[in-house]
DRENLO-30164 format. One record per residue: x, y, z of N, C-alpha, C in turn; residue in one letter. Coordinates in steps of 0.02 Angstrom, whole numbers, padded with zeros to 5 digits, always signed. Atoms other than C-alpha are relative to their C-alpha. Last residue first. Layout:
N
XYZXYZXYZa;...
! end
This chain:
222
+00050-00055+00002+03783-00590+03391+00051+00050+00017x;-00013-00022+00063+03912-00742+03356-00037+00064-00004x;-00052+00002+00031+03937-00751+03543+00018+00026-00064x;-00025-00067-00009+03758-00757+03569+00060+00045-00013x;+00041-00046+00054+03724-00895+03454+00008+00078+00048x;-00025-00023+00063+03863-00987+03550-00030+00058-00048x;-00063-00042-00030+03780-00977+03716+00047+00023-00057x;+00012-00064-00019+03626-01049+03641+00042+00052+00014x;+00022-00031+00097+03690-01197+03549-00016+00075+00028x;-00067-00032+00029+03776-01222+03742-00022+00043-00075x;-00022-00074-00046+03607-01208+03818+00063+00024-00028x;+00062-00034+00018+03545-01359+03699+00019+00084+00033x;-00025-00032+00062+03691-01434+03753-00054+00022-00076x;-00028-00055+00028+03621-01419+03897+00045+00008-00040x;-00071+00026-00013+03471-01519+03883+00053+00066+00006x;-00080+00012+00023+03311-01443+03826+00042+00004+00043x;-00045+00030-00035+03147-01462+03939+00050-00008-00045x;-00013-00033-00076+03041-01324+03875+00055-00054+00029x;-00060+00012+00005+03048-01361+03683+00028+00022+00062x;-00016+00082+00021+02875-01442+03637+00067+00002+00035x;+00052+00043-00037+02811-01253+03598+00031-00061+00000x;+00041+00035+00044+02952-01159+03506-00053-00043+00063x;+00015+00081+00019+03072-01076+03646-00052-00023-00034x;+00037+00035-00068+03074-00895+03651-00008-00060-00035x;+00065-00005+00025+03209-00787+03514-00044-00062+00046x;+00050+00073+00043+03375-00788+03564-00074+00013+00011x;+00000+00077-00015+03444-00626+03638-00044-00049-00026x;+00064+00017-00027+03399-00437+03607+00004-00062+00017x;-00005-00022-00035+03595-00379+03591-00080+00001+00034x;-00071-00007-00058+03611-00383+03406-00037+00006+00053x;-00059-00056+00035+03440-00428+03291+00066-00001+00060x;-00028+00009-00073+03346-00613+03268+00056+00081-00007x;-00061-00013-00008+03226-00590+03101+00083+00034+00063x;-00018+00043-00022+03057-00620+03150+00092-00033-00014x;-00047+00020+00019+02976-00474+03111+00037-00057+00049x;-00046-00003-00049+02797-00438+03161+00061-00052-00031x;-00020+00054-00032+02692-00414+03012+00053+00000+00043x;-00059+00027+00020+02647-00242+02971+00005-00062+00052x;-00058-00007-00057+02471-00193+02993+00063-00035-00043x;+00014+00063-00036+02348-00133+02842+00084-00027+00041x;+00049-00003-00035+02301+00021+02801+00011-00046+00038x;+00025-00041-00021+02362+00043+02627-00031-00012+00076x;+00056-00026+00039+02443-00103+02544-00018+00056+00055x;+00039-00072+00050+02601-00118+02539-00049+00025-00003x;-00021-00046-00027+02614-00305+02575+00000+00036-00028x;-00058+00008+00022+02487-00404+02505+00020+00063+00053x;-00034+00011+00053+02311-00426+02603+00084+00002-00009x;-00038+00070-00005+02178-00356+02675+00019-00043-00075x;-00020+00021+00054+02133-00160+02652+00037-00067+00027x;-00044-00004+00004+02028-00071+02805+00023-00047-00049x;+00003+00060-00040+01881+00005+02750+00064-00035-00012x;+00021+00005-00077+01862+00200+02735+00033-00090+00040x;+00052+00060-00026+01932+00173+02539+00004+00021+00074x;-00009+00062-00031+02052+00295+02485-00077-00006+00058x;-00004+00021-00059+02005+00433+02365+00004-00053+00034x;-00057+00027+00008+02048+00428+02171+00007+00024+00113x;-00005-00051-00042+01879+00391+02128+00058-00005+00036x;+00017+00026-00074+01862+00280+01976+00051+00064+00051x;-00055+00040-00011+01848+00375+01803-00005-00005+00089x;-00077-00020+00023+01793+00548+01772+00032-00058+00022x;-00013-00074+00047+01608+00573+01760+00068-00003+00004x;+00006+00012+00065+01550+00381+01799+00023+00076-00033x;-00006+00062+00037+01513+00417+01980+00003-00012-00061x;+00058+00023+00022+01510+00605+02019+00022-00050-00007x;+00016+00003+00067+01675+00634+02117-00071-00012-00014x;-00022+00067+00035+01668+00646+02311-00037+00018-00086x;-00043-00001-00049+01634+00817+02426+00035-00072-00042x;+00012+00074+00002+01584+00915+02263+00049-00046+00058x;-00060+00076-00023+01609+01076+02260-00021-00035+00029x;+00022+00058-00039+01476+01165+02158+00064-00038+00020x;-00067-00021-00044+01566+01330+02061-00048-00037+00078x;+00029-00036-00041+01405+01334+01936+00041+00011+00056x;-00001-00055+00041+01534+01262+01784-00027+00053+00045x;-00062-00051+00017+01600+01140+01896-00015+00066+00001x;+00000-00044-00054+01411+01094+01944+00068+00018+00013x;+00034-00048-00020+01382+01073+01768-00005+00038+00050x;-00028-00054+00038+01529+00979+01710-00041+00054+00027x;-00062-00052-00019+01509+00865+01839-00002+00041-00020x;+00025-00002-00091+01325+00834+01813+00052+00040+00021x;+00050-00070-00015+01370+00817+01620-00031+00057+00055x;-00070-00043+00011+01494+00677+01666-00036+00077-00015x;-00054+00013-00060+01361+00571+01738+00061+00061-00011x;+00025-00017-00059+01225+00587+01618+00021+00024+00054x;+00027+00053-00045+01327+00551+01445-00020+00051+00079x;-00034+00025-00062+01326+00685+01329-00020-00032+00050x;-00070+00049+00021+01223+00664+01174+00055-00023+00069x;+00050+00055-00004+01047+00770+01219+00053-00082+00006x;+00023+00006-00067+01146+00918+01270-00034-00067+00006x;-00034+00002-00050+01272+00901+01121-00043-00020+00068x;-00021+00083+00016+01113+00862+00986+00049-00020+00057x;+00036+00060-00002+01017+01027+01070+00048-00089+00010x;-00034+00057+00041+01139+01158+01072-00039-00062+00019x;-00036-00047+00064+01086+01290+01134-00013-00025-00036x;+00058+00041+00047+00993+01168+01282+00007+00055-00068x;-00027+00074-00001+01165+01213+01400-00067-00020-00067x;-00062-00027+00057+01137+01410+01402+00028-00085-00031x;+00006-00053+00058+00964+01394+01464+00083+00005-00049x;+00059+00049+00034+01031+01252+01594-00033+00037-00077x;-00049+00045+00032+01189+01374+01638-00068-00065-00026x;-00020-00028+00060+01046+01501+01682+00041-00043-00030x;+00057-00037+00056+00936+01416+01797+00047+00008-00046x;+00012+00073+00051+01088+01305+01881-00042+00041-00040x;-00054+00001+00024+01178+01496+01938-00029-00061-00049x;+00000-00062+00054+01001+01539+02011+00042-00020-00028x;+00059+00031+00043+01015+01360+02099-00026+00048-00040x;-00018+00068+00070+01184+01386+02149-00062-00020-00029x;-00048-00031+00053+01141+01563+02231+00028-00045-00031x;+00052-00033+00079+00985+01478+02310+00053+00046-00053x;+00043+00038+00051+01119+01352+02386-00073+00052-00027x;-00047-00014+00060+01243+01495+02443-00045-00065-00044x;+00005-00053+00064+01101+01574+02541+00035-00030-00047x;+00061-00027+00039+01046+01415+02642-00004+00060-00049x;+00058-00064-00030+01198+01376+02722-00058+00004-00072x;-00014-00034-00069+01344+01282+02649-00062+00053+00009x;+00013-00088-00021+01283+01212+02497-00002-00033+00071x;-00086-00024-00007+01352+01010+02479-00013+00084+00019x;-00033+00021-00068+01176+00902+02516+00047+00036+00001x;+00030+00016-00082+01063+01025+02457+00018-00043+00015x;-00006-00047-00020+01153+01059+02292-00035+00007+00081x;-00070-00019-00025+01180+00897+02265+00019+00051+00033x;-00029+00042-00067+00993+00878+02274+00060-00004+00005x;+00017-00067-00079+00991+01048+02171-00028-00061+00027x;-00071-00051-00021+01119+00941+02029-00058+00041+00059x;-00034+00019-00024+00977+00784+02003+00060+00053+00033x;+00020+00021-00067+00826+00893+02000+00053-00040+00007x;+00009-00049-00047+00906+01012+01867-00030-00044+00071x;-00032-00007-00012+00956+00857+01750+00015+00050+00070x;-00026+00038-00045+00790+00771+01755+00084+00013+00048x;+00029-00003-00039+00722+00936+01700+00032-00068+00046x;-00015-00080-00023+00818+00976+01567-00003-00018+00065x;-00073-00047-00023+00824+00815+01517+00012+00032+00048x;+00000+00060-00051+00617+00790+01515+00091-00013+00012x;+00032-00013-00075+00623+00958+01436+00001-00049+00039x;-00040-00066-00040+00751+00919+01292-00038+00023+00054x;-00042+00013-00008+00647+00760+01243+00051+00044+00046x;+00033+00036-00048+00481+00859+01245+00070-00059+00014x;+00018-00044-00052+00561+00990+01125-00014-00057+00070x;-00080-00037-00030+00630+00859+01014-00013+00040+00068x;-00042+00060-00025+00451+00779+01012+00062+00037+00018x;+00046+00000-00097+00360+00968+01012+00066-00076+00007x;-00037-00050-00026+00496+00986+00835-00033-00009+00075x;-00062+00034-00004+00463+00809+00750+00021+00062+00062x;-00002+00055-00038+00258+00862+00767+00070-00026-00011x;+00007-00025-00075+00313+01023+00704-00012-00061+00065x;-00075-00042-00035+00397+00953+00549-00027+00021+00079x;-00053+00031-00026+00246+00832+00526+00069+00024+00005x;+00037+00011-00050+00119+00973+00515+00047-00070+00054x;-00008-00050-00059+00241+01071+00420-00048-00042+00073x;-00102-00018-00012+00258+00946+00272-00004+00034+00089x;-00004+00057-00011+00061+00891+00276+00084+00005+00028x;+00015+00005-00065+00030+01072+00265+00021-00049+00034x;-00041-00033-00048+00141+01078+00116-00033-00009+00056x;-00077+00049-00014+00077+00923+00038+00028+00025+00057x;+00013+00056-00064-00112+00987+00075+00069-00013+00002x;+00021-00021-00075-00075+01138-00024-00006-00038+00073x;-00058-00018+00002-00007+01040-00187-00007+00050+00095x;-00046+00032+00006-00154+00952-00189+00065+00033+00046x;+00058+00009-00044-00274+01116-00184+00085-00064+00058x;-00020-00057-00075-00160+01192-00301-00008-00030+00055x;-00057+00009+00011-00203+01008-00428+00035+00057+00061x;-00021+00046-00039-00377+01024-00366+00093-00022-00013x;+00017+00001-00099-00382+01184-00434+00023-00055+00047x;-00061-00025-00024-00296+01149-00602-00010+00045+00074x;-00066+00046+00018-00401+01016-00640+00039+00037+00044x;+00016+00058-00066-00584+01117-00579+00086-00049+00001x;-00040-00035-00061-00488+01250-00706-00031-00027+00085x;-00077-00019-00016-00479+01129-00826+00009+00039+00052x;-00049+00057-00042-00642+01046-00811+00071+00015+00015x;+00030+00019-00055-00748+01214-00825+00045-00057+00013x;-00033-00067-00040-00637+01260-00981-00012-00020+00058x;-00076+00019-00023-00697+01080-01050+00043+00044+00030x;-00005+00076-00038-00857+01106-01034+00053+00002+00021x;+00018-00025-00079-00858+01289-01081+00017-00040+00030x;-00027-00019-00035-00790+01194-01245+00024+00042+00061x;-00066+00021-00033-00907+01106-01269+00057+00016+00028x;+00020+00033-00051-01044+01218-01285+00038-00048+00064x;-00034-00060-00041-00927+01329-01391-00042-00031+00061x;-00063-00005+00020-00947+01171-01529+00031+00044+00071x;-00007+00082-00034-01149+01119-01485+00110+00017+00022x;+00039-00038-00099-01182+01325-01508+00042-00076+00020x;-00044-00048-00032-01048+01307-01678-00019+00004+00074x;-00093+00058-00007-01129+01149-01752+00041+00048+00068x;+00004+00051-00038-01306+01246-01732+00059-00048+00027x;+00001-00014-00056-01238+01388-01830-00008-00028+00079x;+00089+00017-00003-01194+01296-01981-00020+00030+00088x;+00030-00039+00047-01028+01368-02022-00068+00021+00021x;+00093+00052-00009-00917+01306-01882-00025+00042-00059x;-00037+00025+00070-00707+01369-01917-00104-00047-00020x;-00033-00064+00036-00717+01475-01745-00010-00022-00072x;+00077-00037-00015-00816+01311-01652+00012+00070-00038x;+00075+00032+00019-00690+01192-01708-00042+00072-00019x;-00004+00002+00065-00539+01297-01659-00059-00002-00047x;+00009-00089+00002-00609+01330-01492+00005-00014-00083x;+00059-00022-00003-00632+01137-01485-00011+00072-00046x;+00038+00038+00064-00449+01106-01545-00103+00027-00002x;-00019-00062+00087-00392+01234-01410-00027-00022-00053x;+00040-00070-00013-00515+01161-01256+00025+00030-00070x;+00070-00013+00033-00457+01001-01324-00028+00030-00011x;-00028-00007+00081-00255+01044-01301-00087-00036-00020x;-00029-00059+00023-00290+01103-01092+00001+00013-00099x;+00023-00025-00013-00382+00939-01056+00012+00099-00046x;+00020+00001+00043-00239+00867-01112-00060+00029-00014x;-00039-00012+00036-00122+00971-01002-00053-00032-00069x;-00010-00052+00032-00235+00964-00871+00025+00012-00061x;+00096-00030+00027-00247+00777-00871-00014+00089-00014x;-00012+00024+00056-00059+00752-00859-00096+00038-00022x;-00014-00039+00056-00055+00877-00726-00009-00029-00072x;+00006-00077+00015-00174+00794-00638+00022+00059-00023x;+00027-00012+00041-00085+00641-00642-00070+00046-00018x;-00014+00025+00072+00054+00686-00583-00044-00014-00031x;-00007-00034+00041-00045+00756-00424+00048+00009-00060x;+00045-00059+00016-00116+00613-00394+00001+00056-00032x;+00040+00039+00075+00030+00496-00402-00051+00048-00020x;-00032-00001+00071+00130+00627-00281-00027-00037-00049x;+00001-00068+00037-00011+00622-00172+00047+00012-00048x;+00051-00013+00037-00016+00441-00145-00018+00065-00016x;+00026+00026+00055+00160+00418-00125-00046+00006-00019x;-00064-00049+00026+00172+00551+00032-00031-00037-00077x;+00050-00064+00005-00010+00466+00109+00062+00052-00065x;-00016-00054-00073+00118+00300+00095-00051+00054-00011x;-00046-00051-00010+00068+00176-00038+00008+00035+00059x;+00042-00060+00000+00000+00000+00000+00044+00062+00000x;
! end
């Protein structure tokens, strides 16, 4: 089945075609009826060709007519593309302004400097929907930043997803390799000068004394 688009362009093609022949009877007629002798020939002759005047300019009406509906048809679906865009860019707008003035009411200090970030979001929002395809294009997260940069919002921790993982350390403590952040140092077990042998192993309370001598030596070498 054609489209409403296809079926007016067939239409009005062939309404010009029909004008046009329309248009070369009316002249033959006229001819006729100029070249008539018998007077009767001539009324039947200019009879016709009223006729056919009457169909041409019914032709080349509905042909305007046509051509009238296209354009409306044009504009009626441009504006219905333009409320959609529009209604895209407001539900945005709008999701974007209620996510940055709850930031702004957890990070404003006092109650004046958050209605002076939320005058500051009014206008950078107007200056942000300029540019439609940009405002509609940038991702959610990084936009947020940019915005409450741009309104002079400090932020006590990154937005999530606007710049890459957060380059603050973790609250909780870190288990694991050595090095790591937080976490205890193993007690050394390497024997040093002038602290003496290290406490008998479990099992090893009644050594001998040459068990005392091994001992006496290891001091020696200390």
């Amino acid at each position: 089945m054609d489209s409403d688009a296809e079926m007016m362009e067939r239409h009005a093609r062939l309404l010009g075609r029909f004008a046009e022949q329309a248009a070369g009877l009316a002249e033959d007629l006229y001819v006729a009826a100029l070249a008539a002798e018998n007077p009767a020939e001539k009324q039947s002759l200019s009879f016709a060709f009223h006729r056919m005047g009457r169909t041409l300019r019914q032709t080349c009406a509905l042909e305007a007519k046509l051509r009238r509906d296209a354009k409306r048809q044009d504009h009626v679906e441009q504006d219905r593309g333009r409320k959609a865009a529009e209604a895209r860019v407001a539900a945005h707008q709008n999701k974007l302004s209620a996510e940055v003035q709850r930031l702004i009411w957890t990070e404003a200090e006092g109650e004046g400097q958050g209605d002076t970030l939320k005058a500051e979001l009014e206008d950078r929002l107007e200056i942000e929907v300029l540019d439609v395809e940009a405002f509609l294009a940038e991702p959610f997260e990084a936009q947020i930043a940019r915005i409450c940069a741009a309104i002079g919002l400090p932020l006590a921790r990154p937005v999530r997803g606007a710049g890459g993982p957060s380059a603050e350390r973790s609250e909780e403590p870190m288990v694991g390799g050595a090095g790591s952040a937080g976490a205890p140092a193993a007690p050394s077990t390497t024997p040093s000068a002038g602290r003496g042998p290290p406490p008998p192993r479990s099992g090893e309370a009644g050594r001998d004394d040459d068990d005392l001598l091994s001992d006496n030596d290891w001091r020696a070498s200390g």
